[in-house]
One Martini backbone bead per residue (centre of mass of N, CA, C, O) as a GRO file, in nm:
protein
  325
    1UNK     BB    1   0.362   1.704  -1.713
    2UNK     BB    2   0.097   1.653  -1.449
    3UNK     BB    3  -0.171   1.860  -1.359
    4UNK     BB    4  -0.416   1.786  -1.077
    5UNK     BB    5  -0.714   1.837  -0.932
    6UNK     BB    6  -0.853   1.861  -0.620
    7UNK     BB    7  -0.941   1.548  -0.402
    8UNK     BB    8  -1.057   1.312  -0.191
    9UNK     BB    9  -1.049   0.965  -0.228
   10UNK     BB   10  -1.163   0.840   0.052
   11UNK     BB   11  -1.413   0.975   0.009
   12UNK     BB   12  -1.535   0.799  -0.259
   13UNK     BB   13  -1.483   0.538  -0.101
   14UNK     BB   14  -1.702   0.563   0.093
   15UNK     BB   15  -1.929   0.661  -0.118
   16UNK     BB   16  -1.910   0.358  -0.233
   17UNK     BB   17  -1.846   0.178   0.021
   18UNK     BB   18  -1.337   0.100  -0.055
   19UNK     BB   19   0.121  -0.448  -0.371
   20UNK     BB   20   0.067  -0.605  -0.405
   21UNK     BB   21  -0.046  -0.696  -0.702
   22UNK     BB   22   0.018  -0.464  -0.861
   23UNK     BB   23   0.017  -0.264  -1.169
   24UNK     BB   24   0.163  -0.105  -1.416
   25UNK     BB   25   0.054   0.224  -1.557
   26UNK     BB   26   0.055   0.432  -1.743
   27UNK     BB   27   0.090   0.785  -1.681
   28UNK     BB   28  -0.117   0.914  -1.848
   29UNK     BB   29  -0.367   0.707  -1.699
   30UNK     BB   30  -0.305   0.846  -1.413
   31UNK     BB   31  -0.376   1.110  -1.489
   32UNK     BB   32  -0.649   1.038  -1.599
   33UNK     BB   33  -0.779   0.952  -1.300
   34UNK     BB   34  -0.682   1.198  -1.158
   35UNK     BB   35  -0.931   1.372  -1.296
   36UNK     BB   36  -1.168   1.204  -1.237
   37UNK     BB   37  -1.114   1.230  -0.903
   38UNK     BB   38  -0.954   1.529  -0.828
   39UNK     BB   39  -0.668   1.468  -0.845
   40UNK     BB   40  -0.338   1.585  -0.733
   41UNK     BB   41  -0.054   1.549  -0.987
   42UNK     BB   42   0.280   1.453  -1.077
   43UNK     BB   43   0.409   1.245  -1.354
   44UNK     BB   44   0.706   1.342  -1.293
   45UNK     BB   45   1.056   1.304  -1.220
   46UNK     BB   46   0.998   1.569  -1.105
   47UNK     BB   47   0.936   1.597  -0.776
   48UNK     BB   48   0.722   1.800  -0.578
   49UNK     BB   49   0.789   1.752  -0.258
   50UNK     BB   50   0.757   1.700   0.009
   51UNK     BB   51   0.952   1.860   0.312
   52UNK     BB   52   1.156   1.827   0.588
   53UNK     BB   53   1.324   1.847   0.878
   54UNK     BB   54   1.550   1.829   1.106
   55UNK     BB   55   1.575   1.564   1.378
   56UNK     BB   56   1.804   1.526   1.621
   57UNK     BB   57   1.672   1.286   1.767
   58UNK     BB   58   1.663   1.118   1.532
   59UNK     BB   59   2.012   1.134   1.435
   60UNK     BB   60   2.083   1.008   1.742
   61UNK     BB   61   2.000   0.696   1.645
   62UNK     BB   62   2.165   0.660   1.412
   63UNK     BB   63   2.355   0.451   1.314
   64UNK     BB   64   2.709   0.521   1.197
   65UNK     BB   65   2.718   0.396   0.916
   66UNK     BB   66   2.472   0.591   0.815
   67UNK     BB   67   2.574   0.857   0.908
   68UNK     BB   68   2.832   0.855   0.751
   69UNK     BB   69   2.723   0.803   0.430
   70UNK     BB   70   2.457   1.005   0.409
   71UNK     BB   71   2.238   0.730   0.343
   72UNK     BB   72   1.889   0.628   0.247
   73UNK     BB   73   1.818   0.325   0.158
   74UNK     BB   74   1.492   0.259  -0.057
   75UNK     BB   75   1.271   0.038  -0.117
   76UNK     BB   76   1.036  -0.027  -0.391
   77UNK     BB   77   0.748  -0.058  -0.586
   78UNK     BB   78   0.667   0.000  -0.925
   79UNK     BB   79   0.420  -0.246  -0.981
   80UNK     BB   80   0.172   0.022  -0.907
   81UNK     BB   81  -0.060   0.184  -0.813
   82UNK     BB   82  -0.208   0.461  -0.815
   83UNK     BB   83  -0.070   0.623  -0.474
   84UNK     BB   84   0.145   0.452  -0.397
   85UNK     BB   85   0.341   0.316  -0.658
   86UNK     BB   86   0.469   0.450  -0.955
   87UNK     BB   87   0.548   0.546  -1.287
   88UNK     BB   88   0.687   0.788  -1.445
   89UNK     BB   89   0.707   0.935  -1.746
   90UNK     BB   90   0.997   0.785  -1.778
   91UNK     BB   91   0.968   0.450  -1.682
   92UNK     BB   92   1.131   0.482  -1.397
   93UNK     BB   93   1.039   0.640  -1.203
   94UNK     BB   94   0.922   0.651  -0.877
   95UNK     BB   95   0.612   0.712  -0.720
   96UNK     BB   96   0.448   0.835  -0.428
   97UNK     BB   97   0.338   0.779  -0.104
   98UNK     BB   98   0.591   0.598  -0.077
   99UNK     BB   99   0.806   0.785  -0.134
  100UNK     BB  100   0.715   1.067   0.026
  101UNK     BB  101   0.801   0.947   0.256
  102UNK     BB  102   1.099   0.872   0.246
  103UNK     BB  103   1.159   1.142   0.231
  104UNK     BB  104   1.099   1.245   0.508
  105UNK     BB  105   1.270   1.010   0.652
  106UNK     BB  106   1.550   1.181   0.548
  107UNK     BB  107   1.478   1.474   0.617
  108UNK     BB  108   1.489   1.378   0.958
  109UNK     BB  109   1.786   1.242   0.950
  110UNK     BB  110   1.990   1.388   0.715
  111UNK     BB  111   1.962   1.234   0.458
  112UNK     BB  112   1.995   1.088   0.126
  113UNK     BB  113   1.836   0.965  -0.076
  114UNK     BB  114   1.788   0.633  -0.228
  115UNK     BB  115   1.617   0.485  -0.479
  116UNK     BB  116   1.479   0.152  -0.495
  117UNK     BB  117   1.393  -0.105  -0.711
  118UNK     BB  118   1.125  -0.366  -0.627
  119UNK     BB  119   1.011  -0.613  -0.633
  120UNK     BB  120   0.809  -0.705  -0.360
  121UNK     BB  121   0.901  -1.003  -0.287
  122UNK     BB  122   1.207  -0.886  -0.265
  123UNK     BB  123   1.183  -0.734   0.027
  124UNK     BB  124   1.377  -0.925   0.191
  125UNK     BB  125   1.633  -0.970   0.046
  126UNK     BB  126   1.711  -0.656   0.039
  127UNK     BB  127   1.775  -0.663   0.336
  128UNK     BB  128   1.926  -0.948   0.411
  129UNK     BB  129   2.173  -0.822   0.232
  130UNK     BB  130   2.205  -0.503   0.249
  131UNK     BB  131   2.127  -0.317   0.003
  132UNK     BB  132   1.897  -0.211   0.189
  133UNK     BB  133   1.780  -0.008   0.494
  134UNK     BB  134   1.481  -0.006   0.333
  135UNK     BB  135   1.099  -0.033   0.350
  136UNK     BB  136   0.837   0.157   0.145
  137UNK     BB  137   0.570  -0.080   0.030
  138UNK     BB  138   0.305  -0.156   0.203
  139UNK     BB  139   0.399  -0.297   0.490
  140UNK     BB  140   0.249  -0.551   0.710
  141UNK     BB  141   0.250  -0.630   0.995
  142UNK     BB  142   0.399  -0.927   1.171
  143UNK     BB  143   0.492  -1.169   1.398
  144UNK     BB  144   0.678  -1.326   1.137
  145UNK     BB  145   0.853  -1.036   1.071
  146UNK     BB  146   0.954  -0.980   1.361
  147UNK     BB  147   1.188  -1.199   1.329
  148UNK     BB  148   1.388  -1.012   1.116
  149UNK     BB  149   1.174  -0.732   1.155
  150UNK     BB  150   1.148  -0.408   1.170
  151UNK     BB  151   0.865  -0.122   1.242
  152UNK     BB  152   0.744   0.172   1.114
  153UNK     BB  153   0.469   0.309   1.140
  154UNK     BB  154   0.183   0.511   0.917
  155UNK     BB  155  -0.030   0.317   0.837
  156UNK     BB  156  -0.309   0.179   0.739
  157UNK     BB  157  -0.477  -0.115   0.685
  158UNK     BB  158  -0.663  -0.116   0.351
  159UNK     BB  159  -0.892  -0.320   0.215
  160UNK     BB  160  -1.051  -0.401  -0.105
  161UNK     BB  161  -1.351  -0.457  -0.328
  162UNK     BB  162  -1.369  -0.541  -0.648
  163UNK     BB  163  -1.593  -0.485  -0.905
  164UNK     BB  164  -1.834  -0.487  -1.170
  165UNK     BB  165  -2.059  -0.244  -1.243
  166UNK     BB  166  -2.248  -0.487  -1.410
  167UNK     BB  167  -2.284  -0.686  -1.166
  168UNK     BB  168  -2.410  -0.890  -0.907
  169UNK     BB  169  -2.262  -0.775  -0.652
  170UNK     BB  170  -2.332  -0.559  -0.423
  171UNK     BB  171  -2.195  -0.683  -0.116
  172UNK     BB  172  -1.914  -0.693   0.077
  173UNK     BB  173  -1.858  -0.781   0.450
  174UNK     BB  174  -1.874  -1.112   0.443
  175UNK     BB  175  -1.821  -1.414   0.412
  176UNK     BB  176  -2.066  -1.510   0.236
  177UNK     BB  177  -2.050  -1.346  -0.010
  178UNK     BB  178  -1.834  -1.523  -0.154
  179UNK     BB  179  -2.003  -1.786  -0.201
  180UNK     BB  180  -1.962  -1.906  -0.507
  181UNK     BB  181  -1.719  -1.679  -0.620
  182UNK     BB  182  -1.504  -1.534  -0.826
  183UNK     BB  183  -1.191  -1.491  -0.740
  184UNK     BB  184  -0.914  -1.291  -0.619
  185UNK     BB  185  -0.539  -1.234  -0.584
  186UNK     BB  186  -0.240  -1.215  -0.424
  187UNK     BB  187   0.022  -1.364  -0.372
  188UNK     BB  188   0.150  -1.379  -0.047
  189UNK     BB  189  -0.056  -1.209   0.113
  190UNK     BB  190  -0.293  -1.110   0.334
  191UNK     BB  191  -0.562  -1.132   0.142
  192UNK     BB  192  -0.480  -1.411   0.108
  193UNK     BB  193  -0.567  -1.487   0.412
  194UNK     BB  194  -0.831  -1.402   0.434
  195UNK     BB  195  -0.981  -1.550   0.218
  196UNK     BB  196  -0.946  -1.813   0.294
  197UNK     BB  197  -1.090  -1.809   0.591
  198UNK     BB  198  -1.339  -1.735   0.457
  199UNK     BB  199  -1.381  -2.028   0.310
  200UNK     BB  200  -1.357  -2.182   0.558
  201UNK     BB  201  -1.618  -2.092   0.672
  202UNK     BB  202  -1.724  -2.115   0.492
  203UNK     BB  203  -1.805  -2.447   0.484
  204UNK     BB  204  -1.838  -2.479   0.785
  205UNK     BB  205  -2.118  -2.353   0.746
  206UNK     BB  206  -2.238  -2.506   0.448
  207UNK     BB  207  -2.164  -2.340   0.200
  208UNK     BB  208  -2.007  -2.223  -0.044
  209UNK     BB  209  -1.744  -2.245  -0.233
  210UNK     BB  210  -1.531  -2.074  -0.367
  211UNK     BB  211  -1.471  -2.088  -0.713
  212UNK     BB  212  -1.281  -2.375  -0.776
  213UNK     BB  213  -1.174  -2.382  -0.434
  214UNK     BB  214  -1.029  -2.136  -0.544
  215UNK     BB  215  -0.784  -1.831  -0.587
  216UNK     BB  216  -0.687  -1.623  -0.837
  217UNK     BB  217  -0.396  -1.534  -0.928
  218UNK     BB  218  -0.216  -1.200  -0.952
  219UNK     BB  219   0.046  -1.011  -1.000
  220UNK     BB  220  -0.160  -0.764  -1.136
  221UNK     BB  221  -0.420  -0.535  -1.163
  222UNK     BB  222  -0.505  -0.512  -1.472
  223UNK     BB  223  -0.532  -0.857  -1.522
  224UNK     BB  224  -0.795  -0.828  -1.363
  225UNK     BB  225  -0.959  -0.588  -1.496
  226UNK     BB  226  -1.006  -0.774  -1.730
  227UNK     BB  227  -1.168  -0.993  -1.591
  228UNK     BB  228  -1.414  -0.872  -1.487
  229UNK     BB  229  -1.484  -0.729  -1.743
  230UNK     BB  230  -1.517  -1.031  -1.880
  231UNK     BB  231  -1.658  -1.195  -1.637
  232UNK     BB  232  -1.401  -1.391  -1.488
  233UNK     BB  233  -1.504  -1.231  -1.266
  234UNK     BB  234  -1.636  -1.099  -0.947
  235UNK     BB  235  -1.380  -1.054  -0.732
  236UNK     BB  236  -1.158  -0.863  -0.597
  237UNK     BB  237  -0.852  -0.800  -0.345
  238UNK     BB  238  -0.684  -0.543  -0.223
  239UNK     BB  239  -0.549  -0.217  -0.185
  240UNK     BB  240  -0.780   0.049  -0.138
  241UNK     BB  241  -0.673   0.237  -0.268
  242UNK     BB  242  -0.580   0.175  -0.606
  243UNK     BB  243  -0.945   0.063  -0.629
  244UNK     BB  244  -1.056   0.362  -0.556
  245UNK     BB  245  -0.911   0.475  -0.797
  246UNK     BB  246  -1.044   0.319  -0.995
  247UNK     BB  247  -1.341   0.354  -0.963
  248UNK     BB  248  -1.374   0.641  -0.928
  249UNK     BB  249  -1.212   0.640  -1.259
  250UNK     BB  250  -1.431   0.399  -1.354
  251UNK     BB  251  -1.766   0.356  -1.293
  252UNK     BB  252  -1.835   0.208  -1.571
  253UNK     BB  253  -1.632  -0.064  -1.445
  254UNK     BB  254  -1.623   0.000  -1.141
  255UNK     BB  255  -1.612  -0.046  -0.800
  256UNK     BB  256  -1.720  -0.109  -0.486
  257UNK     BB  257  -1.830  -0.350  -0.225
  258UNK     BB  258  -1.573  -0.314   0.018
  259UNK     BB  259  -1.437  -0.294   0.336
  260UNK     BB  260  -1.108  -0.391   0.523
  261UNK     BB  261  -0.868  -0.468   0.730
  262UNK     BB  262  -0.596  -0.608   0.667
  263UNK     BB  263  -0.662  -0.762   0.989
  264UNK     BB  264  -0.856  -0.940   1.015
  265UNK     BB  265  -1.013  -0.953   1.286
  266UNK     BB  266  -0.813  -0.695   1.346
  267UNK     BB  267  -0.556  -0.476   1.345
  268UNK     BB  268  -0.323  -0.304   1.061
  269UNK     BB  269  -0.032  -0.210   0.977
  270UNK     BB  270   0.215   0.014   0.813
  271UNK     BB  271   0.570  -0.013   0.722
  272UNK     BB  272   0.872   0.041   0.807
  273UNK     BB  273   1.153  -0.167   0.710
  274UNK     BB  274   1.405  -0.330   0.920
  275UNK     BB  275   1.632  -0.471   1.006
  276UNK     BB  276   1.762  -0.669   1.245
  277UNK     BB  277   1.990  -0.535   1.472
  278UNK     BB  278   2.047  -0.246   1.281
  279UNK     BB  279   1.882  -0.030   1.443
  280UNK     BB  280   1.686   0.164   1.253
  281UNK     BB  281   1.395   0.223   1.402
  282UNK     BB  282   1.437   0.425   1.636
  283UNK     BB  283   1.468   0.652   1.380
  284UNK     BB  284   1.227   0.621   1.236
  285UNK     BB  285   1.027   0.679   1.391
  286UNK     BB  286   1.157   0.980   1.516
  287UNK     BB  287   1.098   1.064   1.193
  288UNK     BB  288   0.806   1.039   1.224
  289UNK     BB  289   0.738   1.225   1.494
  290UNK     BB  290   0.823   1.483   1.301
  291UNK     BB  291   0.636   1.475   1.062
  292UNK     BB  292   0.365   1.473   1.263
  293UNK     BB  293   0.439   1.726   1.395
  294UNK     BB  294   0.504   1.908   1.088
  295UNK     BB  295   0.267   1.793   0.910
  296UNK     BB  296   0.392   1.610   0.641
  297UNK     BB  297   0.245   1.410   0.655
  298UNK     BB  298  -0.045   1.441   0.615
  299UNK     BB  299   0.025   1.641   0.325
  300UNK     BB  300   0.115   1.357   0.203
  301UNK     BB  301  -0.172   1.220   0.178
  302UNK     BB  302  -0.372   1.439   0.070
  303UNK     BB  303  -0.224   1.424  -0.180
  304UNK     BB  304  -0.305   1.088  -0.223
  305UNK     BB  305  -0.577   1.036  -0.084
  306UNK     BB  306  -0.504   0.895   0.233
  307UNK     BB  307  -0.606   1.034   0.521
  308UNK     BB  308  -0.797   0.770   0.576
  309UNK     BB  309  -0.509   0.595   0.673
  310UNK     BB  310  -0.420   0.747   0.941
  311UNK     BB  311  -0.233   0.817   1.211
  312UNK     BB  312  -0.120   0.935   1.532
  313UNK     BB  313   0.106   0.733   1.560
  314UNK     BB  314   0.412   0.607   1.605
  315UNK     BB  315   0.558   0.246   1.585
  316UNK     BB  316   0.758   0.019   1.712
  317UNK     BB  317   0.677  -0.263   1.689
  318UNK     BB  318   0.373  -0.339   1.669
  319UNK     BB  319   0.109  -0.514   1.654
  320UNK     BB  320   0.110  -0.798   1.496
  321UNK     BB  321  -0.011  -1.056   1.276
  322UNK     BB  322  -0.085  -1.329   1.359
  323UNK     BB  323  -0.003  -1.642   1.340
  324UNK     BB  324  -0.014  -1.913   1.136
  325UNK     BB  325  -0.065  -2.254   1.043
   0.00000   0.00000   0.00000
């Protein structure tokens, strides 16, 4: 097990500049990346969890069946850089701010906990098939998911721009900027949605498009920032924790150079992702604004230097990112 002093993450991220699509790094690694910028981590399989107490509320809304099994079957991806879903230790438990996320909202519910592990794209199939309740893993809120599932959200959408620390960009804020340049990102993504629209920009006003008229895409986030090193990109783009953990601990390779919500030119959230039919949202919801008021939402996220991405309040199927045609 691995413990480690404590600072904000998203503190730093904002003075640089700062899941689908990371890739899982060894845990010694991300051990030591949180010790270089001070934040406290256990990297052991047996994680001292906040934990939150029953919410009679939240409890009086659970479907039968699901109260009835006294088991809350949650999705995550472990294919992830902390402080979002990383393995532990023993590299089977995933661990990070959206475990301890379901943790919370299943001591709320008054069920056992149950993570399954699952590459990120495949948790539309891991609902639709009910092999689990729910899906914890960074998902985006949008009115084109919300035709299938429901959503209780948590947390601010936040994308950086991450850049090798000797290159040449200094700083990405808007589409000109990356006019030019070798780009990537992970496929299937919002950030991916983000990308294309932005070059569609520069291009309609005379621009140069991004570098090979495409973006590079990376399934996981080790093998861009192998790229970034060797000079082979100019800047990737994914969930802003993630990045600015990267940058934070290792400022000789890597900087921030941006930051956006993922929701451009919107504003969108994360949530607790739900099939549609099985009405578990707005237990979900009322499990989330039990945690919300007694503090331990807030103080895991503190825990994972996310604080900067806290909302005031859960809501059941907020406006997600309008459809794209």
């Amino acid at each position: 097990m691995t413990a480690l002093a404590v600072a904000p993450l998203l503190a730093l991220a904002a003075c640089a500049g700062a899941q689908a699509g990371t890739d899982a790094a060894a845990p010694e690694d991300d051990a030591a990346k949180a010790e270089a910028v001070g934040l406290q981590i256990s990297t052991s399989p047996e994680q001292d969890r906040v934990r939150s107490t029953k919410s009679p509320d939240a409890i009086a809304l659970l479907p039968a069946a699901i109260a009835e099994r006294g088991v809350l079957k949650v999705a995550t991806s472990a294919s992830g850089s902390a402080p979002l879903t990383f393995l532990a230790d023993d590299e089977k438990t995933p661990i990070g701010n959206e475990t301890d996320i379901a943790q919370l909202v299943a001591d709320a519910l008054g069920l056992e906990l149950r993570l399954e592990v699952r590459a990120w794209a495949d948790w539309p199939l891991a609902l639709q098939s009910q092999d689990v309740d729910a899906v914890i893993s960074n998902v985006t809120v949008t009115e084109e998911r919300k035709e299938l599932y429901d959503f209780s959200s948590y947390r601010n959408d936040q994308l950086g721009w991450i850049v090798g620390a000797e290159g040449d960009v200094e700083a990405i804020t808007e589409p000109a900027d990356i006019a030019g340049l070798k780009v990537a990102v992970g496929s299937g993504t919002n950030q991916e949605k983000i990308l294309l629209a932005w070059n569609e920009e520069n291009i309609a006003n005379g621009l140069d498009p991004i570098k090979d008229g495409e973006p590079d895409y990376f399934d996981n986030l080790a093998d861009a920032l192998l790229a970034l090193q060797s000079g082979r990109l100019d800047a990737y783009v994914g969930p802003n924790a993630s990045l600015a953990f990267t940058a934070a601990s290792s400022p000789q390779d890597f900087r921030i150079a941006g930051t956006l919500n993922g929701g451009w030119p919107l504003t969108a959230q994360i949530a607790v992702a739900t099939l549609k039919g099985v009405d578990l949202a707005p237990a979900v919801t009322a499990a989330l604004a039990h945690v919300f008021d007694d503090g331990t939402y807030l103080e895991v996220l503190e825990r994972w230097g996310l604080e900067g991405e806290a909302i005031d309040t859960p809501e059941t199927n907020p406006p997600g990112l309008p459809k794209t045609s």
